[in-house]
N, C-alpha and C positions, 0 to 999 in steps of 0.2 A: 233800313234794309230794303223795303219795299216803297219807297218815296220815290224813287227816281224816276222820270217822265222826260219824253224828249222836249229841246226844248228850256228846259229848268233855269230856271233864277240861276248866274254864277255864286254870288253870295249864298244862295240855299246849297249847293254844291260843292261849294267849300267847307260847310257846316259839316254837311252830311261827312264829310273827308278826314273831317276833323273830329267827330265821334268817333268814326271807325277805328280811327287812330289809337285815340283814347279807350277803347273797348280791347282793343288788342294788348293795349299794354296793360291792361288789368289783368287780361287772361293769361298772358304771360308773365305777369308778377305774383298771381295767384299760385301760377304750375312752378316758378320761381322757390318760390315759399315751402310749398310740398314740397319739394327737390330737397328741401337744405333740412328740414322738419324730418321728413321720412327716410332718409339716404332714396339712391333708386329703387334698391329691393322692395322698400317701405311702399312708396310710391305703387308700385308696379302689381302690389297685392290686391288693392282695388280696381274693379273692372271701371267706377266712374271714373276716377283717377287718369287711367288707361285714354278714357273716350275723352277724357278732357284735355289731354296732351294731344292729341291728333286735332282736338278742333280748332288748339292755340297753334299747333305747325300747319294744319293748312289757313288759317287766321294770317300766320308770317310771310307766308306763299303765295298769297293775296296781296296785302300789302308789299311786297319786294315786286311784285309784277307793275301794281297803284304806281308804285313810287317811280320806277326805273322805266316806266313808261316803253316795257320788252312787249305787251302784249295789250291789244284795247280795253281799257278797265272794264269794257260791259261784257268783254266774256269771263271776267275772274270775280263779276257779281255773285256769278251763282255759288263761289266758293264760300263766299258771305252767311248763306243758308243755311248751310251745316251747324252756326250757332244755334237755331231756331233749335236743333236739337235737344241743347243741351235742357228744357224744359221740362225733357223726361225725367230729372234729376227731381223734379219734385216728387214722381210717382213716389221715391222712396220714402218720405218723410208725409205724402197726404196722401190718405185712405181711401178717398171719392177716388181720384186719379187714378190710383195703381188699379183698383179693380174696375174702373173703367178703360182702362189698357188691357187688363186681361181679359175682359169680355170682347174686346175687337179683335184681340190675338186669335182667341176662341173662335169668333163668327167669319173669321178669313178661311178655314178649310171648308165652310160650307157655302163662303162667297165661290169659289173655283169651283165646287161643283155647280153652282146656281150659269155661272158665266158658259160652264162647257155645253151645259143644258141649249142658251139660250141661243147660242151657235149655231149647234142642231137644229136647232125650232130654224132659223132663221135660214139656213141652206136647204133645209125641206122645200120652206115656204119659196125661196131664188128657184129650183127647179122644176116646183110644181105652175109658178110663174113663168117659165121659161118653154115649160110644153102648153101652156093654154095660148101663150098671147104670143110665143115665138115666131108663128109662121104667119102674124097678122103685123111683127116689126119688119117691114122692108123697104128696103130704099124709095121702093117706087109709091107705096103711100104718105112718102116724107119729100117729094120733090126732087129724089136723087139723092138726098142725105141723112143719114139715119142720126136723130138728135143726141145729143153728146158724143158725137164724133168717134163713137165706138163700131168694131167692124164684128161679121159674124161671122163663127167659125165652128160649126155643125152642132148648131142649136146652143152654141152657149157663147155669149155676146162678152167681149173682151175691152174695159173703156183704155 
């Protein structure tokens, strides 16, 4: 998924083409399989189930784009990605994992506070810069042009 480099071997690129291929049609032999095992209600009662159906239809969506050559395959790469998800599936079955997911889940409402914090700090510091050194940026100690090409417009420099 992440091989791809400009460039590339044709033979590595038809490899890689040829995995994806093969990866696809597991995922959709797998959700195959559940379909016929579980009816859809059966199916449908699991939220992995759920996640795993959407990642083999946009998985399809990719390849039908790959194949038909409707759209340049490095923009329907990233659709690629969404497998990497499916990972999380171990959380349910190892211990390490799942509580190492819930301690990130955990530490993300006081990442947003930490981020808004640091904003602040950092717009203080822009206009407490902006009145010390403001009226010593002018064109005429720069040779007529003020470096990065940015203009001023009452005391706060716009790039």
């Amino acid at each position: 998924m992440s091989i791809q480099y400009h460039g590339m071997n044709k033979d590595l690129e038809l490899t890689i083409d040829i995995v994806n291929l093969v990866c696809t049609f597991i995922f959709l032999t797998e959700m195959i399989l559940k379909l016929i095992a579980f009816k859809l209600r059966g199916y449908l009662k699991s939220r992995w189930n759920i996640f795993d159906g959407i990642v083999v239809i946009i998985s399809l969506i990719d390849t039908v784009f790959t194949l038909s050559n409707f759209i340049d395959n490095t923009g329907t790469s990233v659709l690629r990605s969404f497998r990497l998800v499916r990972i999380l599936k171990l959380a349910k079955s190892w211990s390490t994992m799942s509580s190492l997911l819930a301690t990130i889940g955990q530490s993300l409402g006081a990442l947003v506070n930490l981020s808004v914090i640091l904003a602040i700090i950092i717009y203080i510091f822009a206009v407490v810069g902006m009145q010390l050194f403001g009226s010593s940026y002018t064109p005429d100690k720069f040779d007529g042009e003020i470096p990065g090409g940015g203009s001023r417009t009452s005391g706060i420099r716009f790039c």
